[in-house]
N, C-alpha and C positions, 0 to 999 in steps of 0.2 A: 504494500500500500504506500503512494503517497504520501511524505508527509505535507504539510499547511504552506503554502506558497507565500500567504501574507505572514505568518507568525512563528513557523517552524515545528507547529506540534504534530508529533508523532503517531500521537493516537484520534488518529477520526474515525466519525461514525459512519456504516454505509446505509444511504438513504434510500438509494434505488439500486437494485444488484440485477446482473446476469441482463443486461439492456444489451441492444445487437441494433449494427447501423449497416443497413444492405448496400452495398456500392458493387462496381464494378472497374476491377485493376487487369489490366492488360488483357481485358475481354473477356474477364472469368469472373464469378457471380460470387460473391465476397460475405461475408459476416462479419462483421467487428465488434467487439465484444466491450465492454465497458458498464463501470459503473456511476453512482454518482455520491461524492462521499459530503461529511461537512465536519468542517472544525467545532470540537466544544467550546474552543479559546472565544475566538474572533467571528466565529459564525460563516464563514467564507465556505461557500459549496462552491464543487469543483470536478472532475469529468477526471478518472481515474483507471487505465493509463492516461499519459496524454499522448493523442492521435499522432501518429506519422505524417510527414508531409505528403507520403501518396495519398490519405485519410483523408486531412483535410480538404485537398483540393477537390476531391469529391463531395464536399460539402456546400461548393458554391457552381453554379455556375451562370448562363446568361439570363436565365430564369430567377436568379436570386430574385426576391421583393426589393431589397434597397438600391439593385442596381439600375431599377425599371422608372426614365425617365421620363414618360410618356403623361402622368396621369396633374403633372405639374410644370408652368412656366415660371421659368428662372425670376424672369425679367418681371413679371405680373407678383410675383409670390414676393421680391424685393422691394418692390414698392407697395404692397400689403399694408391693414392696418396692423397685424402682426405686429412687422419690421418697425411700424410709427412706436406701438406701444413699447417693443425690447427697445427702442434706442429712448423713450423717456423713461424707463423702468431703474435704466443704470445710468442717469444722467451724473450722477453724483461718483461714480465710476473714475470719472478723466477730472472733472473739476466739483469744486466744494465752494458754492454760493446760494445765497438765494432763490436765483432763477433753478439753479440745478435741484434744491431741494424743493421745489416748486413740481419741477417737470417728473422728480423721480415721485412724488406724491401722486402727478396724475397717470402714469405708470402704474403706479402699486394698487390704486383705486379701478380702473380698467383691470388689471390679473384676477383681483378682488371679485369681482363683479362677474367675469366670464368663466372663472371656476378654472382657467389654465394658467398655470404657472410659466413664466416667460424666464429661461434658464439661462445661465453664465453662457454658454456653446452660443445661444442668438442675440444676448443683448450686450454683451462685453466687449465683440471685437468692434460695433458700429459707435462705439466710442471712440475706439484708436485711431490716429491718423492716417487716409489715403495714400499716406506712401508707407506706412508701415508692413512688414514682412512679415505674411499671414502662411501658415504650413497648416494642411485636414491632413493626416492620418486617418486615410479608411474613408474615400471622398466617395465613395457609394455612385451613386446619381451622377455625382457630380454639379447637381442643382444648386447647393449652396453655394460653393464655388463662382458659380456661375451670376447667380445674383449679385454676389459682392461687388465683382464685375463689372456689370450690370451700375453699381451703384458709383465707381468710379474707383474701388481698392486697386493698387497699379501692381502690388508685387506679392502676388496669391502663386501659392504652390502648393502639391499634394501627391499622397501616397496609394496606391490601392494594387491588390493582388493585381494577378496578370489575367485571369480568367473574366476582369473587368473591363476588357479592352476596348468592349462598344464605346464606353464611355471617355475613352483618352480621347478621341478625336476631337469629341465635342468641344473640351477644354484646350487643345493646344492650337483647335483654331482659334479660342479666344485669347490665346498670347498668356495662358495659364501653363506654369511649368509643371509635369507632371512624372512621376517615377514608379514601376512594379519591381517587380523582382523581389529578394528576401531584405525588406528595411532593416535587420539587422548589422547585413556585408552592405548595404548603400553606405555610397560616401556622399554626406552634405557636411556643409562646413562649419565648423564649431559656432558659437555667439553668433547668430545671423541673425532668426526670426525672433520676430518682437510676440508671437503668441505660435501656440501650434494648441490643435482643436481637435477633440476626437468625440466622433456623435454616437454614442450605440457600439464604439470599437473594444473599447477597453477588456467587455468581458468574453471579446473574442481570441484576445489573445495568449497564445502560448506558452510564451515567458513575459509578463506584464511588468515584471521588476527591472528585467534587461529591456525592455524597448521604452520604460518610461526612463531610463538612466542615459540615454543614447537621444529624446526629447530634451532632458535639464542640459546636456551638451551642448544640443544646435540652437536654444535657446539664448539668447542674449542676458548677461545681469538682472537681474529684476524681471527678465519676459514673461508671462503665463503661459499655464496649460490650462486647460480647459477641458472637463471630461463629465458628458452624462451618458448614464449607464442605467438600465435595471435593479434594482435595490431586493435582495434578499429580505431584509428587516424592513416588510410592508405587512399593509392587510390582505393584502391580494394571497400572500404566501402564507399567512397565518389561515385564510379559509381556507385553502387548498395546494401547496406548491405541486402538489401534482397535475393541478392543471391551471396552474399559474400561468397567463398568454404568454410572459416572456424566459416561460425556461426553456425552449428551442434548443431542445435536446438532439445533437450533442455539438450543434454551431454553436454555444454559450459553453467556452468551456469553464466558465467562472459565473460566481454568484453573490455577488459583492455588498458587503455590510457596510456602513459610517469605517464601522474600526476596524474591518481588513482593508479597505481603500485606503486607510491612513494610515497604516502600517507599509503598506505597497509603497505610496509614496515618498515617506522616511526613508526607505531602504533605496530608494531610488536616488535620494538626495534632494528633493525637491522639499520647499516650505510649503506649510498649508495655509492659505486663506481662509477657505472656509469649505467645510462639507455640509450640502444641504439633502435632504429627501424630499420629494413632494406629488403629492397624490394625482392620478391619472385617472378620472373616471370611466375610461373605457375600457382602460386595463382591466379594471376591479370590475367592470363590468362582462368584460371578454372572460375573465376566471370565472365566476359567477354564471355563467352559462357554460362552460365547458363544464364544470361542478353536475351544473342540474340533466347536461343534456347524456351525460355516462350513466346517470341515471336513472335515465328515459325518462324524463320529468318534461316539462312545459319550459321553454326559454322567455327571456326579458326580451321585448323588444328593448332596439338599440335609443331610439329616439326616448322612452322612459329614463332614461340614466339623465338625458341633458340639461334638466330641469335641476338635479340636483347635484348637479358638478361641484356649482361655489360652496355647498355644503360639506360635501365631500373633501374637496379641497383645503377646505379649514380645517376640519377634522384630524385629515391627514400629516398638515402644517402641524398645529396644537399637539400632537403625538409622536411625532417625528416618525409616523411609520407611512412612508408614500411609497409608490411605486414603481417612482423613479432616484438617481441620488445623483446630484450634480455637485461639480469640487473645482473648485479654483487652487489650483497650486500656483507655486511662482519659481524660479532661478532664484538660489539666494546671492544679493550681490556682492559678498563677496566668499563666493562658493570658490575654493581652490581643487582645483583637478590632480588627481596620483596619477 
């Protein structure tokens, strides 16, 4: 067994045993065996072996959901009231005045009110200046990207496997620099980017203490990261994490609490700003019907949940247990390199 990625304990418990991931390697019809284990310490579930690279890469392909950018425009979605509300939400982010406590008030009362939480990942970077060097890890879509773009960001670059290749074009016809291959052997250059941003990546990855370590590098003195992820320590997991929407078994191969993510990032070198959790009600709504529907019971309609999102939402906030967990780390500045 594994021991604990974020904490080093030895003895985990196995939550789900004798799980099998059907693929197929060099045209011969595969099982892969795996279970899914969790820390007593830090709570950190985890996917136990961890997959082979021939594994993984059967785990995504053109077909992935995050890769399909069809069902949104960059350029529409960046000019959004969204994008209005995350860029008043963190006014107070880049400057501390009046006006900025002003704007971040009318932010916080919009989040308030719509029952969606507007995360570090969409309202931190449209703070930072248009010529600041913006690095995704795991550009999915590539739609974010895109919109920044879009908004006038000059110097966006990003990461993503090679099985995403539809979507390189799209970006390096927009004068976005983009990189595949294994980001561990990438060489980018020490102190560059002033933020790098990872949306949904974090609990995908392999070794998350080596690629967040190799982030505080390319990172500039003082730069952020930027990481929201699925949270472990929700309600969504306490009704059910067996059929929790975001355990996407076995592409998740982690399952990340407040305190294994802040364990992760210590060991990585990076300072914490802040770990937040914050409630999804479709989440909790998506578990909540996989719960009843294995049961052959009666489902929620979807449109039922939206009414009582800002509820939920507070709830979630007031408890610290949501469904999602977003973290601001930073470079510390004066972090010295071995």
């Amino acid at each position: 067994m594994r021991n604990c990625e974020a904490c080093g304990c030895q003895r985990c418990n196995i939550i789900f045993d004798a799980l099998l991931h059907e693929c197929e390697l060099n045209d011969i019809r595969t099982n892969w065996k795996y279970q899914l284990l969790e820390c007593p310490k830090c709570g950190l579930g985890f996917i136990d072996p961890t997959p082979p690279p021939e594994i993984i890469r059967t785990f995504y392909d053109s077909s992935y959901g995050p890769y399909c950018h069809t069902r949104l425009n960059p350029n529409r979605e960046s000019n959004s009231i969204k994008y209005w509300i995350a860029k008043q939400r963190y006014a107070c982010f880049s400057a501390k005045n009046l006006w900025c406590l002003i704007k971040t008030g009318i932010g916080m009362a919009a989040e308030c009110l719509s029952g969606k939480s507007v995360s570090f990942n969409l309202g931190i970077p449209l703070q930072l200046s248009k010529t600041a060097r913006i690095f995704e890890l795991g550009y999915g879509s590539g739609n974010w990207l895109l919109g920044m773009a879009h908004l006038g960001y000059q110097r966006l670059a990003g990461f993503d496997i090679d099985s995403n290749e539809g979507d390189t074009f799209r970006l390096k016809a927009a004068g976005i620099e983009v990189s595949s291959g294994n980001f561990l052997e990438n060489d980018y250059p020490d102190s560059s980017f002033d933020c790098i941003r990872l949306e949904h990546v974090f609990e995908h990855l392999t070794n998350p203490v080596k690629v967040l370590t190799k982030c505080r590098r390319m990172l500039k003195p003082g730069g952020w990261l930027l990481i929201n992820s699925p949270c472990k320590e929700s309600w969504s997991v306490k009704l059910s994490f067996k059929h929790f929407s975001h355990l996407d078994l076995p592409r998740h191969l982690f399952h990340h609490t407040p305190h294994s993510a802040a364990l992760i990032l210590e060991a990585a070198g990076l300072e914490i700003s802040r770990i937040k959790t914050y409630g999804v009600m479709a989440a909790f709504g998506s578990t909540l019907n996989n719960y009843l529907r294995e049961g052959g019971r009666k489902t929620i309609p979807s449109a039922l949940f939206y009414p009582i999102s800002p509820l939920y939402s507070f709830f979630s906030n007031i408890t610290g247990k949501g469904d999602n967990l977003m973290i601001l780390g930073r470079r510390p500045v004066n972090y010295t390199e071995t």
